[in-house]
C-alpha atoms as a printed R data frame, in Angstrom:
    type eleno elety resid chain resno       x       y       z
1   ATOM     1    CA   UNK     A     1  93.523 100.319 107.884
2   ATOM     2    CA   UNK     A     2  91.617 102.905 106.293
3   ATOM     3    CA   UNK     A     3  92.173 103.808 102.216
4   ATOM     4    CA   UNK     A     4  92.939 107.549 101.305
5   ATOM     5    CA   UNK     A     5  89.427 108.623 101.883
6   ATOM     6    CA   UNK     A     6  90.160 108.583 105.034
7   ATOM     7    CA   UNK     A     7  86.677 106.196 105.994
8   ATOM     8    CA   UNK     A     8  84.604 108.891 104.179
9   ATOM     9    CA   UNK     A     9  81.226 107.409 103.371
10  ATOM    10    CA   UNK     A    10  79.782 106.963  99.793
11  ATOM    11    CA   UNK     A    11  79.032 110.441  98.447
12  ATOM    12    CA   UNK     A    12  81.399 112.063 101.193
13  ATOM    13    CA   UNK     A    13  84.675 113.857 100.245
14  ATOM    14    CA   UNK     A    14  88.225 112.901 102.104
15  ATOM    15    CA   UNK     A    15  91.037 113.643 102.024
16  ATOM    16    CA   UNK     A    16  92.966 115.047  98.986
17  ATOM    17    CA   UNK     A    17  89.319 115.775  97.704
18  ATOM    18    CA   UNK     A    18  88.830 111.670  96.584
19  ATOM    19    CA   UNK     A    19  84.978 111.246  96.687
20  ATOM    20    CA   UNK     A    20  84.057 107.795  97.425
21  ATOM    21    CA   UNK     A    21  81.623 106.288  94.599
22  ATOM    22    CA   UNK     A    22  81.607 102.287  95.047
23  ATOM    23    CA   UNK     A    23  83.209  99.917  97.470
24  ATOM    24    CA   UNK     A    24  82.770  96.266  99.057
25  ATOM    25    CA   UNK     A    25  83.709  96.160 102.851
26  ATOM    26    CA   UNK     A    26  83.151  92.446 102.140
27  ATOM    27    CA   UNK     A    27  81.072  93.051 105.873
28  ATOM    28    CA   UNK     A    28  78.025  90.087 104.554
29  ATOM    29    CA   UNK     A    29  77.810  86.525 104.275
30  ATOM    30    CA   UNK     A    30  78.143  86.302 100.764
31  ATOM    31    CA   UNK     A    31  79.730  87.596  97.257
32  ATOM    32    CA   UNK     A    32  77.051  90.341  96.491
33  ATOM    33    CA   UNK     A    33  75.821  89.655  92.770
34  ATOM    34    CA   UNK     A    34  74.859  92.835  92.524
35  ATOM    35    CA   UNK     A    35  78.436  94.056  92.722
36  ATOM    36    CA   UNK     A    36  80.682  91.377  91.456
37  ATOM    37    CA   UNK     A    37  80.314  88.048  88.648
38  ATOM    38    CA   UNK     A    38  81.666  84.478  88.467
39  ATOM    39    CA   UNK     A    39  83.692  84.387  85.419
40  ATOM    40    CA   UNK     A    40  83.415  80.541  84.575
41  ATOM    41    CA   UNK     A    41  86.253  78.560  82.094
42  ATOM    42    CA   UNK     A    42  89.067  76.356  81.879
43  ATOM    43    CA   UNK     A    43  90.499  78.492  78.719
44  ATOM    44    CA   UNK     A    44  94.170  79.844  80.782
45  ATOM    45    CA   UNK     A    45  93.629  83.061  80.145
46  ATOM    46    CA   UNK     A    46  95.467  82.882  76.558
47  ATOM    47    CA   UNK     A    47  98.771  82.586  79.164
48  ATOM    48    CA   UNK     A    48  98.559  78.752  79.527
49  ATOM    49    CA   UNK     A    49  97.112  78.924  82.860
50  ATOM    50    CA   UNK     A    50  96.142  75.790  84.566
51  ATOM    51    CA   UNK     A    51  93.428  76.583  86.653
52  ATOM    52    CA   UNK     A    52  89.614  76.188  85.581
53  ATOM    53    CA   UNK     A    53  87.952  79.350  87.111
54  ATOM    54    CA   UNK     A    54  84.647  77.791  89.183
55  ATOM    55    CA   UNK     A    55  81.880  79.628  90.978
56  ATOM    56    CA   UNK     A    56  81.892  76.925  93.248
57  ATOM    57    CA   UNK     A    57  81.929  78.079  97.702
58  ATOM    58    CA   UNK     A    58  85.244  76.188  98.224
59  ATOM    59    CA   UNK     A    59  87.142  79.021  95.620
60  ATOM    60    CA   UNK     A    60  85.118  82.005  96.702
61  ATOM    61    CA   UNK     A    61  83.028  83.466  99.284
62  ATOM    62    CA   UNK     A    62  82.709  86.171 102.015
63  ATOM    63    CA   UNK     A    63  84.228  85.231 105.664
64  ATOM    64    CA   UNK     A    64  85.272  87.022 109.149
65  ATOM    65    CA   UNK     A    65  85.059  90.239 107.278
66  ATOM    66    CA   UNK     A    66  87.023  90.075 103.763
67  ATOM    67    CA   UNK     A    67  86.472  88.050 100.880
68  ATOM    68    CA   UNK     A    68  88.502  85.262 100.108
69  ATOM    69    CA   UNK     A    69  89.813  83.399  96.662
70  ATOM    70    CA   UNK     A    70  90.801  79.854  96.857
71  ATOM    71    CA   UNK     A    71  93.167  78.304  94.948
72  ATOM    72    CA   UNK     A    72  92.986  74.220  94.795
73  ATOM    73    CA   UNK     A    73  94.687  71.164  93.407
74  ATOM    74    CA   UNK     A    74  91.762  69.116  92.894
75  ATOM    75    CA   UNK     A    75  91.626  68.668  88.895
76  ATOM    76    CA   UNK     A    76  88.254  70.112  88.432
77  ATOM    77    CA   UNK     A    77  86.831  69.808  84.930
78  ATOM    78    CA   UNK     A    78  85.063  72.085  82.601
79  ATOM    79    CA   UNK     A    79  84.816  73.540  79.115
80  ATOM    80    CA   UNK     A    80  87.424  75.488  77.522
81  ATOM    81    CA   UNK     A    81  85.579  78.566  77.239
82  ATOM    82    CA   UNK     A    82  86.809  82.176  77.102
83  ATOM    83    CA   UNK     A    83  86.919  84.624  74.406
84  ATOM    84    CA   UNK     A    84  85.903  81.885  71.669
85  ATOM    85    CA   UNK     A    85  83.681  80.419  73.738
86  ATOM    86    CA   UNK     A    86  85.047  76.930  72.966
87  ATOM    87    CA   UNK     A    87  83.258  74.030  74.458
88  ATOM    88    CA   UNK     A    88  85.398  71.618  74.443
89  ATOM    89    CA   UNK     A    89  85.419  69.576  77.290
90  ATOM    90    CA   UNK     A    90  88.909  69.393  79.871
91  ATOM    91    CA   UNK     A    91  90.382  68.642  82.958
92  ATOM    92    CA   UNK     A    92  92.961  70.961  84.498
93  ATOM    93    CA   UNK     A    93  95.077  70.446  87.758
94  ATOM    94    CA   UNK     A    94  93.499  73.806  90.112
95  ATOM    95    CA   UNK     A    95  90.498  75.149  90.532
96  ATOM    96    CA   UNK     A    96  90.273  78.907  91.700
97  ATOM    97    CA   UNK     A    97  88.433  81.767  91.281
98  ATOM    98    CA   UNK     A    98  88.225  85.136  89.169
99  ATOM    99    CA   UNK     A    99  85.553  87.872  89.567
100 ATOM   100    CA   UNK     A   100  85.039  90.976  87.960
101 ATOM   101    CA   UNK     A   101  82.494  93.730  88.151
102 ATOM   102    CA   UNK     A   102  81.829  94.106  84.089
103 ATOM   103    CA   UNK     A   103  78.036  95.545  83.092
104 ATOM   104    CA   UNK     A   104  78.214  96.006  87.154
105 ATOM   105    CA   UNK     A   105  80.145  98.952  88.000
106 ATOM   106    CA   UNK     A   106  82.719 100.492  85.918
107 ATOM   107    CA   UNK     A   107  84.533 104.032  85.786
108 ATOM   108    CA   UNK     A   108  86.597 106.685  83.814
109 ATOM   109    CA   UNK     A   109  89.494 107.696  85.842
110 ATOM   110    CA   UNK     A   110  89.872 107.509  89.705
111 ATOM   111    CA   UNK     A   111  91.462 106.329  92.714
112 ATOM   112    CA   UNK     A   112  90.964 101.980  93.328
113 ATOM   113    CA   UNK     A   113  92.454 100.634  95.917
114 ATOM   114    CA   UNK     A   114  92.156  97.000  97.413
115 ATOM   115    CA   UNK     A   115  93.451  96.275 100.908
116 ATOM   116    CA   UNK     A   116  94.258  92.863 100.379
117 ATOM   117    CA   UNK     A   117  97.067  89.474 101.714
118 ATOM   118    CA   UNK     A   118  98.613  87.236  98.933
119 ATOM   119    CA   UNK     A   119  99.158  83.563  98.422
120 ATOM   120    CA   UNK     A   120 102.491  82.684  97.869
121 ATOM   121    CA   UNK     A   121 104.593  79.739  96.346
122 ATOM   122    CA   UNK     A   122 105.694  78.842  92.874
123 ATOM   123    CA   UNK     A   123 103.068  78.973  90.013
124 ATOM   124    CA   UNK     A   124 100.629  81.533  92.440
125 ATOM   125    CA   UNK     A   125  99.478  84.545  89.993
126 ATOM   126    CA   UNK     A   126  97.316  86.878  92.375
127 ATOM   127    CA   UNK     A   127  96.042  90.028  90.527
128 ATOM   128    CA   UNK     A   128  93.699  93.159  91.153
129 ATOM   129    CA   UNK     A   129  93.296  95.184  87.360
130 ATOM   130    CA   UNK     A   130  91.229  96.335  85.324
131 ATOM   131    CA   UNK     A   131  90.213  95.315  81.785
132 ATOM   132    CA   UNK     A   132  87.929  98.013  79.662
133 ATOM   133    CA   UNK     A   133  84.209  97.567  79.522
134 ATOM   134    CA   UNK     A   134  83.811  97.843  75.577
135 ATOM   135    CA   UNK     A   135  86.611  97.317  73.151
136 ATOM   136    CA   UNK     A   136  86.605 100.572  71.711
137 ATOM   137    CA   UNK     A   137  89.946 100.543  70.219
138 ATOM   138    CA   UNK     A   138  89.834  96.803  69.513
139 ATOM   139    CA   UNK     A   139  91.073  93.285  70.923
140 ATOM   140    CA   UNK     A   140  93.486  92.946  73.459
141 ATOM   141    CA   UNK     A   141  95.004  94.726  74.087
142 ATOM   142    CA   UNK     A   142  94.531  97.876  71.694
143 ATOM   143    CA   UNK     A   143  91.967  98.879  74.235
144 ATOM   144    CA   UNK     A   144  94.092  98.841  77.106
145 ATOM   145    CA   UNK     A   145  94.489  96.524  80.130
146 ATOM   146    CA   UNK     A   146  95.453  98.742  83.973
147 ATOM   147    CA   UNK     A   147  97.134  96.037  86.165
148 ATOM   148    CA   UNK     A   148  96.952  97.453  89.696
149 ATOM   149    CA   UNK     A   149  98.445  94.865  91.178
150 ATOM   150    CA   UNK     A   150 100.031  91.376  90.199
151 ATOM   151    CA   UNK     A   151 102.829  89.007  91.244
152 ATOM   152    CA   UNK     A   152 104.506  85.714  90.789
153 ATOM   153    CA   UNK     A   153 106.032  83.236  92.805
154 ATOM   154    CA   UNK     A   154 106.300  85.109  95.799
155 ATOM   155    CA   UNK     A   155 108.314  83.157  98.623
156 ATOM   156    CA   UNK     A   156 110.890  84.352 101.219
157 ATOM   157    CA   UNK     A   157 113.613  86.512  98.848
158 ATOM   158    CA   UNK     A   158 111.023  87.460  96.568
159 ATOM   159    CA   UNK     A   159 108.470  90.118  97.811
160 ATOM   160    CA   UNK     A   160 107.488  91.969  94.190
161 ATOM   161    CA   UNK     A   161 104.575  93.895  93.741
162 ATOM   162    CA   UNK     A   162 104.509  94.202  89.998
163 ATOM   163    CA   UNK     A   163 101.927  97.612  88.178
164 ATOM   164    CA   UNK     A   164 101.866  97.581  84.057
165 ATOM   165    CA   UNK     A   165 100.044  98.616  81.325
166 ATOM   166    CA   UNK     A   166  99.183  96.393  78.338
167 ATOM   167    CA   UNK     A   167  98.385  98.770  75.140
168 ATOM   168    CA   UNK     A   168  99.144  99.160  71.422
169 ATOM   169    CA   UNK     A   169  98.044  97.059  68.810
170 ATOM   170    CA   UNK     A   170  95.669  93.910  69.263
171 ATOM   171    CA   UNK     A   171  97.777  90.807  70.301
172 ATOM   172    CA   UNK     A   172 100.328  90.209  68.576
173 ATOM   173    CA   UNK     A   173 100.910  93.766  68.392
174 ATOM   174    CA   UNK     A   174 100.427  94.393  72.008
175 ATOM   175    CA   UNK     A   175 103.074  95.938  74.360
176 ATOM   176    CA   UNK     A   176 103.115  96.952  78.286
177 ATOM   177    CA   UNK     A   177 105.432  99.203  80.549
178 ATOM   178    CA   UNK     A   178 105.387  98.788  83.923
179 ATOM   179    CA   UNK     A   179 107.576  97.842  86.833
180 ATOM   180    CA   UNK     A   180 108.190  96.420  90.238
181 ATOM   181    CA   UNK     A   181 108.518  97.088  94.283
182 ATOM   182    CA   UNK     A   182 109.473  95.308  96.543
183 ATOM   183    CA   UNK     A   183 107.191  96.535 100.182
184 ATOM   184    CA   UNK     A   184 109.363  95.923 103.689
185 ATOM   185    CA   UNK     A   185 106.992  93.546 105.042
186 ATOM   186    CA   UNK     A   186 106.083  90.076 103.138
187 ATOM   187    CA   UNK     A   187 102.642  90.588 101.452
188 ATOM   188    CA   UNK     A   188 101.844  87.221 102.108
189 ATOM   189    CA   UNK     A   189 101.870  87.488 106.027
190 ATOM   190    CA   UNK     A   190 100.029  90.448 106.499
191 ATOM   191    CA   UNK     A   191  97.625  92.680 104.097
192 ATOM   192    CA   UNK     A   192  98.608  95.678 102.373
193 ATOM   193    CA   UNK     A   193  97.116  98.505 100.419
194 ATOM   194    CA   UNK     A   194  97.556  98.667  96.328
195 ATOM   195    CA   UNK     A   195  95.834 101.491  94.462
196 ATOM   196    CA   UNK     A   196  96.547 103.212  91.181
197 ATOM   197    CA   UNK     A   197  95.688 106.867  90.433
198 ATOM   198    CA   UNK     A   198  93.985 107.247  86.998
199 ATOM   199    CA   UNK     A   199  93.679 110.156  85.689
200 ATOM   200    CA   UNK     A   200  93.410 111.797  82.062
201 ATOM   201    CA   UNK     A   201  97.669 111.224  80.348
202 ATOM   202    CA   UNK     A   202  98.765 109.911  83.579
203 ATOM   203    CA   UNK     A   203  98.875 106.767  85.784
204 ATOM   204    CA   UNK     A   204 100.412 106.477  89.414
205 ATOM   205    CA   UNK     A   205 100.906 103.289  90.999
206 ATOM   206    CA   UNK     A   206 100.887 102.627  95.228
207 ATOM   207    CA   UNK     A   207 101.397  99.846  97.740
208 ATOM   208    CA   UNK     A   208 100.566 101.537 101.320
209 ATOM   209    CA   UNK     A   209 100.635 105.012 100.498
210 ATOM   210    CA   UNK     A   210 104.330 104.322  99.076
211 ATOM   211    CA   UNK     A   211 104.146 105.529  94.898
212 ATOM   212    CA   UNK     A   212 106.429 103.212  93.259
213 ATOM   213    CA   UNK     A   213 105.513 103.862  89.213
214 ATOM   214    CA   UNK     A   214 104.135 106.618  87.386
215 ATOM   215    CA   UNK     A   215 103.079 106.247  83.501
216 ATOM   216    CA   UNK     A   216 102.444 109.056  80.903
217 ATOM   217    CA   UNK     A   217 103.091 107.781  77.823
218 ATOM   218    CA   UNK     A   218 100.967 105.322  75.852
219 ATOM   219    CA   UNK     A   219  99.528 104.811  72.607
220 ATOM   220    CA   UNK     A   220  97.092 102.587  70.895
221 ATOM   221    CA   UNK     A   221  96.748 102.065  67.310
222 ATOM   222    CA   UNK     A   222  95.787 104.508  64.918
223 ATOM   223    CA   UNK     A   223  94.185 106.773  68.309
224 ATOM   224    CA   UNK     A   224  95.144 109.677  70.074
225 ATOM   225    CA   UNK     A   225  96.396 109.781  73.528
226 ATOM   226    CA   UNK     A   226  95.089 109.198  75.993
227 ATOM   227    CA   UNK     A   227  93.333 106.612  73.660
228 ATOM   228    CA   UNK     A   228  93.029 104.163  75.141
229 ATOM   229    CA   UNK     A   229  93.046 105.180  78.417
230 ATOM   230    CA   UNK     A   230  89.910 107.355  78.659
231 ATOM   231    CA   UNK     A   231  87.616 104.878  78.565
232 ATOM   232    CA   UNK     A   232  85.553 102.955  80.730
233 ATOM   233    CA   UNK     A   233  87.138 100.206  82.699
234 ATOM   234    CA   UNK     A   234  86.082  97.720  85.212
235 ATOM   235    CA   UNK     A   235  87.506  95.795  88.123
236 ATOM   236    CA   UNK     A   236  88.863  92.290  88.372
237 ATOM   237    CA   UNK     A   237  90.081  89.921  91.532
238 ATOM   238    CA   UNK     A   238  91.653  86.356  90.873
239 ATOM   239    CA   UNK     A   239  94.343  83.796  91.511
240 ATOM   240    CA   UNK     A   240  95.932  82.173  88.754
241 ATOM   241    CA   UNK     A   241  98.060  78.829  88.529
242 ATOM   242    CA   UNK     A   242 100.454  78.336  86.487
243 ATOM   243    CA   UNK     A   243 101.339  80.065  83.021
244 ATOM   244    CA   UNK     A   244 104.287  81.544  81.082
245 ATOM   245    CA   UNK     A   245 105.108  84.359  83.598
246 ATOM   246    CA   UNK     A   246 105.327  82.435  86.978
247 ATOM   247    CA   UNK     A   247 105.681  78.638  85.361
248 ATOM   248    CA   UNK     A   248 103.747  75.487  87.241
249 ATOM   249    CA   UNK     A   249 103.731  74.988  90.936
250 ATOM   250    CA   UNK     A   250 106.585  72.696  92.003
251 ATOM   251    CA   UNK     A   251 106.739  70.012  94.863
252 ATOM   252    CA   UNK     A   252 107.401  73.037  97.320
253 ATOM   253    CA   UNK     A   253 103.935  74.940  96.412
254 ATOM   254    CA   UNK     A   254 101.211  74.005  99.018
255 ATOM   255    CA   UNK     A   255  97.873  73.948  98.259
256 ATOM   256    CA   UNK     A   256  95.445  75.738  99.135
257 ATOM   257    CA   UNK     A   257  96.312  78.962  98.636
258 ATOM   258    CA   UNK     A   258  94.152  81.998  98.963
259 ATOM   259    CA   UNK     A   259  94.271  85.941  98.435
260 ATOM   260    CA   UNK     A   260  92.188  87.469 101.045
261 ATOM   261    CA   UNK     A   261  90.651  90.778 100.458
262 ATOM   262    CA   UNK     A   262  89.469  93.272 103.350
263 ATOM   263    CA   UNK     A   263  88.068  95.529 100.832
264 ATOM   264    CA   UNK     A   264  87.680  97.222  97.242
265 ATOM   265    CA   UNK     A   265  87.165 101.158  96.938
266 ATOM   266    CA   UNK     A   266  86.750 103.283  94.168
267 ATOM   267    CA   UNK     A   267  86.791 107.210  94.369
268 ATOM   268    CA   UNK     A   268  86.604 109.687  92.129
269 ATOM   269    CA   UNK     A   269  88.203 113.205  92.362
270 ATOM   270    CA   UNK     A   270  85.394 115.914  93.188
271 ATOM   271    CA   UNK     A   271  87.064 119.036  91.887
272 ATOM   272    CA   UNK     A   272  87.285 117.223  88.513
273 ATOM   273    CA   UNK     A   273  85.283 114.165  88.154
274 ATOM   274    CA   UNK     A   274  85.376 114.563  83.896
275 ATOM   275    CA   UNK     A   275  89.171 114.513  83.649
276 ATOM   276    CA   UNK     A   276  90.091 113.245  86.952
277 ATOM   277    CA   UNK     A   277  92.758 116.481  87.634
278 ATOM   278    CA   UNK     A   278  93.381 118.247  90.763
279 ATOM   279    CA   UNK     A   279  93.337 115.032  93.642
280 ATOM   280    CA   UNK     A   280  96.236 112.505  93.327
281 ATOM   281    CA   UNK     A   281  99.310 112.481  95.637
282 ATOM   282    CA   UNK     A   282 102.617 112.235  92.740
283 ATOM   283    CA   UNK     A   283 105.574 112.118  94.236
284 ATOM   284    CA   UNK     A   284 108.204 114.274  91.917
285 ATOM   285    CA   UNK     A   285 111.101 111.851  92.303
286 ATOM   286    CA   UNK     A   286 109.215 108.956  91.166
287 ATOM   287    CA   UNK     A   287 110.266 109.364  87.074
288 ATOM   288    CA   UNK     A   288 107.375 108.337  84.926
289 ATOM   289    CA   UNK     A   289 108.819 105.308  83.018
């Protein structure tokens, strides 16, 4: 499956007039450094996650085409990590994997899109989003967080696709708007295509060409909009365990578990590359939320 470019080369324009500025076809034998880093902790992600994040070969690495990240229950051990860089010493029940292209690659507005087939059970936490380069605006999440894609606990009944926006004041101030869809096929058989369409005041969210969402209005403290939305952002992939959205993995939740990942694009809109106007695809009866 091709993404909306249409298979147009870097620097070429496709369809819609999306020029195509980055990507990983995930076509080597290996993560490519230069695109994409190992973040490395056992912190949870401030959620209570209960994974340790490894950059060990068994979580992550590049196979028959597409990347793939692992999730184990093998009680791997590390330090505590994350934003306060806390070295204390633990033990957690899963091991997986998060990467992220920060001080790598990074953009203001755009089209991203990953083409990409979920793990699924209780306590899986699969996301591709986007966290902003430099806290302009402040902690988390008064600079903004752009989830493209998440979901929890997906299983047979349960096929969600959820796309939000975290914004506002810094934690505990923090809200998010978003909401769900739920694609016709199970996005744990088979892969599927999420994107969001950023450009300057508005967001539009996608699973296969389908736009489910659409966002206009956000704030963030004591900035105008778009603040704080028109900065740079950068890309993340991982698989959480566990935490206060999906809960733990119960007796029913094998392991391992992987998200598999054809590949990542990024394009940016020719006929406006500043602002980002003039090349997304909004579909008038989707109401912005």
């Amino acid at each position: 499956m091709t993404g909306v470019g249409g298979g147009a080369g870097a620097g070429g324009v496709g369809p819609n007039g999306w020029k195509l500025v980055w990507s990983d076809e995930f076509d080597g034998s290996a993560i490519d450094p230069k695109k994409w880093e190992h973040e490395v902790n056992c912190w949870g992600g401030g959620n209570g996650e209960q994974q340790c994040y490894v950059a060990d070969a068994k979580n992550s690495f590049v196979a028959g085409g597409a990347l793939h990240l692992v999730a184990l229950k093998d009680a791997p051990s590390g330090v505590i990590g994350g934003p306060g860089n806390d070295n204390t010493p633990v033990t957690r029940p899963y091991s997986s994997a998060r990467l992220r292209t920060k001080h790598l690659a990074d953009w203001k507005y755009g089209r991203m899109e990953a083409y990409a087939k979920l793990p699924w059970g209780q306590g899986l936490w699969p996301a591709f989003w986007m966290l902003p380069t430099d806290e302009i605006y402040g902690g988390w999440a008064a600079s903004g967080e752009i989830d493209i894609m998440e979901t929890v606990n997906l299983m047979p009944g349960a096929n969600h696709v959820v796309g939000t926006l975290h914004y506002g004041a810094s934690w505990p101030g923090n809200v998010h708007t978003g909401t769900s869809y739920d694609p016709p096929t199970n996005t744990w058989e088979s892969f599927h295509l999420y994107a969001v369409e950023w450009e300057e005041g508005e967001m539009r969210w996608f699973v296969d060409g389908h736009q489910y969402a659409r966002q206009n209005k956000w704030n963030t403290k004591s900035v105008a909009f778009p603040a704080p939305f028109d900065q740079l952002f950068h890309l993340l992939l991982n698989v959480a365990v566990g935490g206060a959205w999906p809960g733990p993995p119960n007796a029913q939740t094998n392991f391992p578990q992987e998200m598999g990942v054809d590949y990542v694009r990024v394009y940016q809109c020719a006929a406006d590359p500043v602002k980002g106007h003039g090349c997304g695809t909004s579909d008038p009866g989707v109401a912005p939320l």
